[in-house]
N, C-alpha and C positions, 0 to 999 in steps of 0.2 A: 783505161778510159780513153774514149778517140777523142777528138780536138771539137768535133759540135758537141759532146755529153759536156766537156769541161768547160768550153764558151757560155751553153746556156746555163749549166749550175754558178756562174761565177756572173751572170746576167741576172739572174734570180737571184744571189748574193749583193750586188748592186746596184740593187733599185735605185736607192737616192741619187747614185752616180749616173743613170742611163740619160737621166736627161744631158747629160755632156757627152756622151755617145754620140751625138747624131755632128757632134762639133770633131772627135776625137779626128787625127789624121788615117788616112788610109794603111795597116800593117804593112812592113817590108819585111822579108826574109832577113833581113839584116839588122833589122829591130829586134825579130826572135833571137837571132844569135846572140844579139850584145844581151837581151834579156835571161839566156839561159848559161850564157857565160858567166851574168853576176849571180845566177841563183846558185850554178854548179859548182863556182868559188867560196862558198860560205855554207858551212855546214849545216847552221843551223836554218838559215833561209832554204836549203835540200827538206829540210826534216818539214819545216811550212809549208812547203809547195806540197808533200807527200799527207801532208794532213789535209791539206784543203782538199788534194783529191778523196782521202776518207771521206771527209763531209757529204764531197761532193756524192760519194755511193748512197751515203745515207739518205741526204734529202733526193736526189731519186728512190730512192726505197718507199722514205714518206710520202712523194708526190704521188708514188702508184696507188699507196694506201689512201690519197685526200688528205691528211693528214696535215692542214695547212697551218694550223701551232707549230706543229713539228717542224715544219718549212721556212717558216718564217726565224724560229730560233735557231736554227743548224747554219742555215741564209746569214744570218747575224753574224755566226762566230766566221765563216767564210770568208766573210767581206771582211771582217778584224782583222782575218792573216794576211787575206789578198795584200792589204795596204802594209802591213809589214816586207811584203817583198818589194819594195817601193814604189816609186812614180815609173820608172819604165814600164815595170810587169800590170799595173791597174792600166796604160796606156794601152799597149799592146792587146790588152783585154778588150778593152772597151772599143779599138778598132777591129780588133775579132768578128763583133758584135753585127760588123755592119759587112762582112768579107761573106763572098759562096764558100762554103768548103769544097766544096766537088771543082771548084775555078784553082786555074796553073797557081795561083798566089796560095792560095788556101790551102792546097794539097804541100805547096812546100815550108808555108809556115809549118803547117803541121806537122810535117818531116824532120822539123828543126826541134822542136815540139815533144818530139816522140824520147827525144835524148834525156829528156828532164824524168819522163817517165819510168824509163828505163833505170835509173837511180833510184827509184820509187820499190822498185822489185816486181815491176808492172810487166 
């Protein structure tokens, strides 16, 4: 999953939270890192992140279908894990939220990004 499929599924995952999106600080490369360092240190926070991307397939799947029950419950358990990876990784999200992907920053959070993935068997 690239870095805009997982930004917007984890967007749609935290509605409640978006409205502090527009507050969140701007990501640094360096945010990512400390971010993937505590997730890739903890087994079990590897195993949440690999599931949120699960979801994340799913409710794209549902969204293609309309299926906005679907979305709105997949959305739920999402945002449940997200917040289990703690306050860095919902931060980091949440200034995703507001970053270009295709911009020098974007491309290299993403880069940093990919590492987490990669654990995922992605």
């Amino acid at each position: 999953m690239n870095l805009k499929s997982f930004v917007a599924i984890l967007a749609i995952a935290a509605l409640p939270i978006c409205a502090q999106a527009q507050n969140a600080p701007k990501p640094t490369k360096a945010a990512a890192q400390r971010v993937v360092q505590i997730i890739s240190g903890d087994k079990a926070k590897t195993q949440t992140y690999c599931d949120i991307g699960k979801l994340g397939e799913q409710i794209e799947q549902a969204d293609e279908k309309k299926d906005t029950k679907k979305v709105d419950e997949l959305s739920q358990k999402a945002d449940a894990l997200s917040q289990q990876l703690g306050p860095e990784f919902v931060a980091l999200m949440e200034g995703l939220q507001q970053l270009d992907e295709s911009s020098k920053d974007g491309q290299e959070i993403g880069a940093v990004l990919e590492g987490l993935d990669k654990m995922c068997g992605k």
